[in-house]
C-alpha positions as MATLAB code, in Angstrom:
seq = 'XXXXXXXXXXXXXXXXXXXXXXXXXXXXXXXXXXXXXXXXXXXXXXXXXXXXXXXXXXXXXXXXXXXXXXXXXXXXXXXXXXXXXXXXXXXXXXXXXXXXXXXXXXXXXXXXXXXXXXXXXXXXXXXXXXXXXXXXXXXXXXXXXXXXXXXXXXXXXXXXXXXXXXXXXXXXXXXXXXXXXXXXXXXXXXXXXXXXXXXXXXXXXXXXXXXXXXXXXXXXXXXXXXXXXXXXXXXXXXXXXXXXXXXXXXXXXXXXXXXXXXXXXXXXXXXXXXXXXXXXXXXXXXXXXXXXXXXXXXXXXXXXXXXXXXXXXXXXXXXXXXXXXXXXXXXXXXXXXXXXXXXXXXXXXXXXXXXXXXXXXXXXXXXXXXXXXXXXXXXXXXXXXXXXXXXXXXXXXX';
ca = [
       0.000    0.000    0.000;
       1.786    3.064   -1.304;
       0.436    6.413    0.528;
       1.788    9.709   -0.692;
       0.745   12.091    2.049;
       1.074   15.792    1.320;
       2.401   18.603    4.703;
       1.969   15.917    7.373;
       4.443   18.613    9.132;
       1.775   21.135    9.398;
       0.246   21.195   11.046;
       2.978   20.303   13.388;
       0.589   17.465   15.230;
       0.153   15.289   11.201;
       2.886   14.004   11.361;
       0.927   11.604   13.660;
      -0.989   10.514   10.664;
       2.023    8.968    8.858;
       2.833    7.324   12.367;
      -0.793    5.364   12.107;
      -0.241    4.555    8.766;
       3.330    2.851    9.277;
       1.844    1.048   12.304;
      -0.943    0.127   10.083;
       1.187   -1.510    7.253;
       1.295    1.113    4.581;
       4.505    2.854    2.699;
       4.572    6.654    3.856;
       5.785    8.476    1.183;
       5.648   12.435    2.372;
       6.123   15.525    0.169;
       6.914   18.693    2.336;
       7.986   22.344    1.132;
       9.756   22.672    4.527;
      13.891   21.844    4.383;
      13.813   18.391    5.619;
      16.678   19.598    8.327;
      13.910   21.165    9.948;
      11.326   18.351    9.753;
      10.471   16.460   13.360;
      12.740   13.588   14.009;
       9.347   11.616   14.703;
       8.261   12.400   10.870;
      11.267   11.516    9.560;
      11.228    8.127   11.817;
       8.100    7.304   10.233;
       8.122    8.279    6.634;
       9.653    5.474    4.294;
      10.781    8.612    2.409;
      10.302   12.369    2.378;
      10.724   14.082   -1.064;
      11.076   17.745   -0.587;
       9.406   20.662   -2.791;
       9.917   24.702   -3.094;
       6.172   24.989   -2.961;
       3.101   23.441   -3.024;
       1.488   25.403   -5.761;
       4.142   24.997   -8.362;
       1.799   21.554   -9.697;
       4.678   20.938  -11.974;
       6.718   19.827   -8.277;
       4.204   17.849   -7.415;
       3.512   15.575  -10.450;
       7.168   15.047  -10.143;
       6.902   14.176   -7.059;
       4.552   11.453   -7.681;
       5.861   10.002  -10.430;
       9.280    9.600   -8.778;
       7.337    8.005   -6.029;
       5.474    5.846   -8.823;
       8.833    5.255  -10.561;
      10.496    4.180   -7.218;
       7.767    2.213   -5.605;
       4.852    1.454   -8.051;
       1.590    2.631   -8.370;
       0.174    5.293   -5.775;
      -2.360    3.988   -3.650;
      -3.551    6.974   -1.553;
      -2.897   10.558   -2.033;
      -4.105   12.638    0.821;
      -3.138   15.752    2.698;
      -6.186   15.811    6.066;
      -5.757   19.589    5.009;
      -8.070   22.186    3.554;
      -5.711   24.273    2.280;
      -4.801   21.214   -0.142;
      -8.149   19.176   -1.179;
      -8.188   20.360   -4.548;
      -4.236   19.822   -5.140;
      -4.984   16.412   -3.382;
      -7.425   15.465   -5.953;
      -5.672   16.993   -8.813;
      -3.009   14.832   -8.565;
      -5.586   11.784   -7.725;
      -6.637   12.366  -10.931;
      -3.680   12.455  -12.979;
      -2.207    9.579  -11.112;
      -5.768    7.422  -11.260;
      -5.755    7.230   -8.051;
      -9.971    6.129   -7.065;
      -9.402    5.805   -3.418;
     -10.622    9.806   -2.499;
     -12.667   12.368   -4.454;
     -12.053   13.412   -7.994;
     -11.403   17.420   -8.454;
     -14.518   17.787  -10.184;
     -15.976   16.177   -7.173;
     -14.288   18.418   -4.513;
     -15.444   21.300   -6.389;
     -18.885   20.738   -6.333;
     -18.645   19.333   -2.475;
     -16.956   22.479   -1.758;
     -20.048   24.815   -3.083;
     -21.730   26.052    0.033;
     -24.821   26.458   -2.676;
     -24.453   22.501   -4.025;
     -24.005   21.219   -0.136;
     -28.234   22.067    0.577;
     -29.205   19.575   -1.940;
     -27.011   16.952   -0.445;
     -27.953   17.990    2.997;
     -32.118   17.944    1.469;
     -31.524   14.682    0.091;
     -30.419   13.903    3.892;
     -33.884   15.317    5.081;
     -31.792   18.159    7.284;
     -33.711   21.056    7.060;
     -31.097   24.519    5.488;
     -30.983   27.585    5.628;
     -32.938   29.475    2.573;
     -30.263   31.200    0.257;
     -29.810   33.018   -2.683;
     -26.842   32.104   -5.521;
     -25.739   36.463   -6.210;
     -25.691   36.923   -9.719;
     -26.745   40.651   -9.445;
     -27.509   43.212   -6.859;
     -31.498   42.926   -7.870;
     -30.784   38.827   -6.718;
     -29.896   39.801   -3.536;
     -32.743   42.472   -2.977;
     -35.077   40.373   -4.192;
     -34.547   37.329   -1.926;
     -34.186   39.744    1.054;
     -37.470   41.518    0.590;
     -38.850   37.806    0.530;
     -37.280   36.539    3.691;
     -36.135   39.958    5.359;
     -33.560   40.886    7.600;
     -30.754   39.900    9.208;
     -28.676   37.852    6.586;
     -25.413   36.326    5.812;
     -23.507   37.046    2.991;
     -20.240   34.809    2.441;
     -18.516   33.077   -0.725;
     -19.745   29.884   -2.200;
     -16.165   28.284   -1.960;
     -14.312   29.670    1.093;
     -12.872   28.462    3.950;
     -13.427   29.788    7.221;
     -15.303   33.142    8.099;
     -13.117   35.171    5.534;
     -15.252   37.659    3.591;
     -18.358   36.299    5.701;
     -20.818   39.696    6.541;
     -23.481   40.240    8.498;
     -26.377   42.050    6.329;
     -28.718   44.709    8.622;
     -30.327   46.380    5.466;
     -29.979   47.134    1.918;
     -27.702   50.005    2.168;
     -25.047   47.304    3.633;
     -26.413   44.829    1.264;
     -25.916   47.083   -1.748;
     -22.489   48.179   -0.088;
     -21.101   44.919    0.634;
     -22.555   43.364   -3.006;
     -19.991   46.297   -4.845;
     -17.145   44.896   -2.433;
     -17.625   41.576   -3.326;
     -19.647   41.512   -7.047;
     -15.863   39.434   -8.363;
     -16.476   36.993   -6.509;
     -19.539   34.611   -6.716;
     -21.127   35.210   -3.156;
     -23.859   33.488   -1.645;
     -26.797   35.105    0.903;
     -28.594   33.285    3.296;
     -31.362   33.610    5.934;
     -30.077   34.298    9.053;
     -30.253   31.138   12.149;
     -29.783   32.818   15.665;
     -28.604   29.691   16.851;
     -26.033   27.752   18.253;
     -23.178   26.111   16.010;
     -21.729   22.779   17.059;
     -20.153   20.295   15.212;
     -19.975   16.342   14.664;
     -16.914   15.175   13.531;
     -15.375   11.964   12.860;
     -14.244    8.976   10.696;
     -16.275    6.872    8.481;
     -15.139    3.330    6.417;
     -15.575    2.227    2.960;
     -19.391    1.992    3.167;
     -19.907    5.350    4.644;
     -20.538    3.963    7.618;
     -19.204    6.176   10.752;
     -16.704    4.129   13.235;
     -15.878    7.078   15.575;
     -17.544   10.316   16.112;
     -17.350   13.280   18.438;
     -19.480   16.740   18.503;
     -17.912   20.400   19.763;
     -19.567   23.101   21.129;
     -18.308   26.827   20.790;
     -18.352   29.224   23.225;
     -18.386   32.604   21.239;
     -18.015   32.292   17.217;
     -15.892   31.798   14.245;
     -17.072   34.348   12.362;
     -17.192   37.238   14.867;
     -13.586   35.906   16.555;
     -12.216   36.656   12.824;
     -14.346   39.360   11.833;
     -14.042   41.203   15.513;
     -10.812   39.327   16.292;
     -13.141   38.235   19.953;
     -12.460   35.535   21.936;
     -13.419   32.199   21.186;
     -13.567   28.838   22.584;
     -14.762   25.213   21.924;
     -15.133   22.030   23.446;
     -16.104   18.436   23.234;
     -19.541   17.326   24.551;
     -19.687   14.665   27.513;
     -22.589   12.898   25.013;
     -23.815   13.146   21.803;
     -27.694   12.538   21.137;
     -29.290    9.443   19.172;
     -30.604   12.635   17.060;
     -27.268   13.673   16.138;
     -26.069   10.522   15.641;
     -28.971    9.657   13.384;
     -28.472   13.414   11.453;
     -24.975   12.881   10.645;
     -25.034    9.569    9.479;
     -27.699   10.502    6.992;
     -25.621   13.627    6.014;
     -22.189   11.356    5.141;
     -24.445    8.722    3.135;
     -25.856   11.466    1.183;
     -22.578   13.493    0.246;
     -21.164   10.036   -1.000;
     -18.399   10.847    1.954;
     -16.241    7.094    2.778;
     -12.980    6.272    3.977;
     -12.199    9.454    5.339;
     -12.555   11.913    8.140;
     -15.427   14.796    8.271;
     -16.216   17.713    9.981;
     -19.768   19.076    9.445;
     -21.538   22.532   11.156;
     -25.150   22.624   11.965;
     -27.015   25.018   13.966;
     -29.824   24.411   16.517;
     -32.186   27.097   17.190;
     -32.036   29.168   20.509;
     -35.789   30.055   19.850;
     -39.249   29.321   18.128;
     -38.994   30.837   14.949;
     -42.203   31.044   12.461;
     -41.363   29.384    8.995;
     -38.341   27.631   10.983;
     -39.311   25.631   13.726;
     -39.467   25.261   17.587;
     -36.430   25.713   19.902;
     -34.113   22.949   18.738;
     -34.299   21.859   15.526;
     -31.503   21.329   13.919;
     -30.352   23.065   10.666;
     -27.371   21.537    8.217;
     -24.705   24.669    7.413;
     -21.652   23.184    5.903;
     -19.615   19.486    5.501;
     -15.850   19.391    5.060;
     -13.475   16.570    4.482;
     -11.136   16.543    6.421;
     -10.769   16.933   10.688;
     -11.612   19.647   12.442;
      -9.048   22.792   12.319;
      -5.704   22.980   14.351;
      -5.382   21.022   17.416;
      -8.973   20.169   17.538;
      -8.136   16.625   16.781;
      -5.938   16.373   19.818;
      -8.852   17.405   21.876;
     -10.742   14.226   20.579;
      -7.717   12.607   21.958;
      -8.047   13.874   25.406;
     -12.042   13.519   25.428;
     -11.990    9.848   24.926;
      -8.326    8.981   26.052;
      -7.779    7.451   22.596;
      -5.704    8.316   19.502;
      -7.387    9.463   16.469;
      -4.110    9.246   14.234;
      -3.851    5.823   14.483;
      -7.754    5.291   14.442;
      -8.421    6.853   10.981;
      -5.271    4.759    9.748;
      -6.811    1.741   10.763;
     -10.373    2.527    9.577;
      -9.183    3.517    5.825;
      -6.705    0.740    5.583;
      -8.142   -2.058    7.344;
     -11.753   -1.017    7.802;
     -11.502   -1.521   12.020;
     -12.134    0.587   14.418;
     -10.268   -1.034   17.834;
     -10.722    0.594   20.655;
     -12.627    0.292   24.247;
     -15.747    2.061   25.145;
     -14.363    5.486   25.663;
     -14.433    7.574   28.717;
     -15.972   10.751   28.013;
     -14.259   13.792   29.371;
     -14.881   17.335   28.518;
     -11.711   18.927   26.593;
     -11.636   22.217   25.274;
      -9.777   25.209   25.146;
      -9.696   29.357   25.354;
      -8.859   31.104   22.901;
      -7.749   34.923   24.044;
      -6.232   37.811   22.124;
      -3.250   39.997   22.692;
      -5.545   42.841   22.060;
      -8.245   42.436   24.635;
      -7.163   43.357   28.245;
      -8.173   40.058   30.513;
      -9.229   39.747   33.975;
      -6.536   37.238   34.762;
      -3.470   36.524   33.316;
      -2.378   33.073   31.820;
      -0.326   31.971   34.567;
      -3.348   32.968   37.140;
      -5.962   30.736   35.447;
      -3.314   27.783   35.373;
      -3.022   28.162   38.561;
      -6.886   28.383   39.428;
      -7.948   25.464   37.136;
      -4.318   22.905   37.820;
      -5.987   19.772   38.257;
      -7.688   20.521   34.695;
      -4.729   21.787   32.693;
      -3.854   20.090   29.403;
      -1.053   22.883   28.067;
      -0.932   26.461   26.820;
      -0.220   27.093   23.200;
       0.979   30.171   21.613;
      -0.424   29.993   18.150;
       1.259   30.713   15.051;
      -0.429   33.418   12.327;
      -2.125   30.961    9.836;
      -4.232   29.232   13.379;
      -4.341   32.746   15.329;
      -6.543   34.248   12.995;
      -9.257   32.482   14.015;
      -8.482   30.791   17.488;
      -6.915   33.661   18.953;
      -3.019   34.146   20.023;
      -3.392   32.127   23.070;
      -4.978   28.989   23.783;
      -5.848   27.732   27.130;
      -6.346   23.724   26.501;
      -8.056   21.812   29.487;
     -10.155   18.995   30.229;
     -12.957   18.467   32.794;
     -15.081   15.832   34.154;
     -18.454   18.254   34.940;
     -19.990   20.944   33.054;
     -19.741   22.931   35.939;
     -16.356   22.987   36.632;
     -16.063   23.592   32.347;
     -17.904   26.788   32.661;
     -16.492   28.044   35.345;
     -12.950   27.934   33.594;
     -14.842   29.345   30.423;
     -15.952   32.280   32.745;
     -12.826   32.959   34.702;
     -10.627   32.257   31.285;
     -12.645   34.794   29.222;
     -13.714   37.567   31.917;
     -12.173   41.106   30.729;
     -11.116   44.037   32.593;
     -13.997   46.175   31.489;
     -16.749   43.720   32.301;
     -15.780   43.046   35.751;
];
């Protein structure tokens, strides 16, 4: 089994991924743009070979890079990266290598359209959010005078909360349409709800063999639009409901032998034309784990190892491990900019017995889980939002 995995040193915690696939049986064949003097000693111990490129976007590096690998070993198996930034490149090179064990780029691309992901999540029978496709500034009137005010505009392929806007009226609507008319920009209704998560691994059928759900204290979109505080963490249960909503949502995107990360809201009210308190709406599906370290705070939730697991589920189609204990892991994340009620080192000290690490983030994570992050893990929901509270309070809100 020849696996080509593309940046398994960033982020820095991947290169766990080639560690479960060596246990696992497979050849780890890496391609990094990073001098491989400065690679991890624990990558390097667990790649059969590292082939080093100036960049990831030159393609012309990377289907060289394969075909030496082809050349040297045979033919590719498994090209993956577990890393938005690199889906499409992934399935590029799929492609041109016939690769069939992940998504073709014509696939990606429509999986990726925030506008083509409400059929899949219909076809589910998850309930989405109305929207509009913006063709013209009329479009976007149009649809707002039939479902009104607040809405969110955002691109139909983006990552993240970048160029995501709140819409109050249509003088911002008409305002933020001329910012953005190069760019093919969706509008939806507006959910005041809650965003969580339910993330996980599914096998060759589709079928999920681990799964775990966050919650977020504050939000993505204000933390990068506002650069606010954020937080997450992992729930002590997840509902038969959920687990009966996401399963429907992977066998109707088609999504196997892979990990997933999909956003839905659930309603903090009764709203007319939506539904009572509750329900639960579909918002996006991406494939690949949660962001930055969230995959270590699976680990610490269920005192397991998600590296390994996914290895084993694509490449032998088992999932072995115990019933999991269920802790609560999460993490603050604070901003150099806001002025906090207690310092790092004084909610450390206050929450000890719960303390996982402190992490200084680099640019590309900071953006949108803030410069600092406070990791713990707790065994009540009391004692999790009372570290919340304390790690979050502000000088100016005493």
């Amino acid at each position: 089994m020849n696996f080509v995995v593309i940046s398994p040193n960033y982020p820095e915690s991947y290169w766990m991924f080639c560690r479960g696939l060596k246990e696992n049986g497979a050849k780890v064949l890496a391609i990094v743009d990073t001098p491989y003097n400065q690679l991890k000693q624990e990558l390097k111990e667990y790649c059969d070979e590292i082939y080093v490129v100036k960049s990831f976007h030159d393609y012309d590096e990377m289907v060289k890079a394969c075909g030496y690998f082809t050349f040297k070993y045979g033919k590719i198996d498994w090209i993956e990266s577990n890393n938005e930034a690199w889906l499409d490149l992934d399935a590029h090179l799929r492609d041109d290598f016939n690769v069939k064990t992940g998504f073709s780029l014509k696939r990606i691309e429509e999986l990726q359209s925030k506008s083509q992901m409400k059929k899949y999540y219909k076809e589910a029978n998850v309930p989405v959010a109305d929207y509009r496709v913006l063709h013209t500034l009329k479009d976007g009137l149009d649809f707002a005078e039939q479902v009104g005010y607040p809405l969110v505009m955002k691109p139909d392929q983006g990552v993240g909360a970048s160029m995501t806007y709140k819409i109050m009226n249509a003088e911002q609507l008409e305002s933020v349409y001329m910012q953005t008319k190069d760019h093919v920009m969706i509008l939806e209704q507006y959910i005041d709800g809650d965003v969580f998560t339910l993330d996980g691994i599914c096998d060759e059928n589709g079928d999920i063999r681990y799964l775990n759900s966050l919650e977020y204290v504050g939000n993505c979109m204000d933390s990068v639009l506002y650069q606010q505080s954020i937080g997450c963490y992992t729930t002590f249960e997840i509902s038969d409901e959920c687990r009966d909503i996401v399963q429907r949502t992977i066998h109707a995107f088609k999504i196997k032998n892979r990990f997933f990360h999909c956003e839905f809201f659930r309603l903090n009210h009764d709203v007319q034309g939506l539904g009572e308190k509750g329900r639960i709406f579909g918002l996006e599906v991406n494939f690949r784990p949660p962001g930055g370290f969230c995959p270590d705070l699976m680990n610490y939730a269920g005192e397991l190892d998600v590296y390994r697991l996914w290895a084993e589920v694509i490449l032998k189609q088992n999932a072995s491990y115990s019933k999991l204990r269920r802790y609560s892991a999460g993490f603050v994340g604070r901003r150099n900019s806001i002025k906090y009620r207690f310092t790092v080192k004084e909610v450390e000290e206050m929450f000890k017995e719960d303390m996982i690490e402190v992490l200084y983030l680099p640019e590309a994570f900071a953006a949108a889980m803030g410069d600092v992050a406070i990791v713990a893990k707790f065994t009540s929901p009391a004692r999790r939002d009372e570290f919340f509270k304390t790690a979050l309070r502000r000088k100016d809100r005493l």
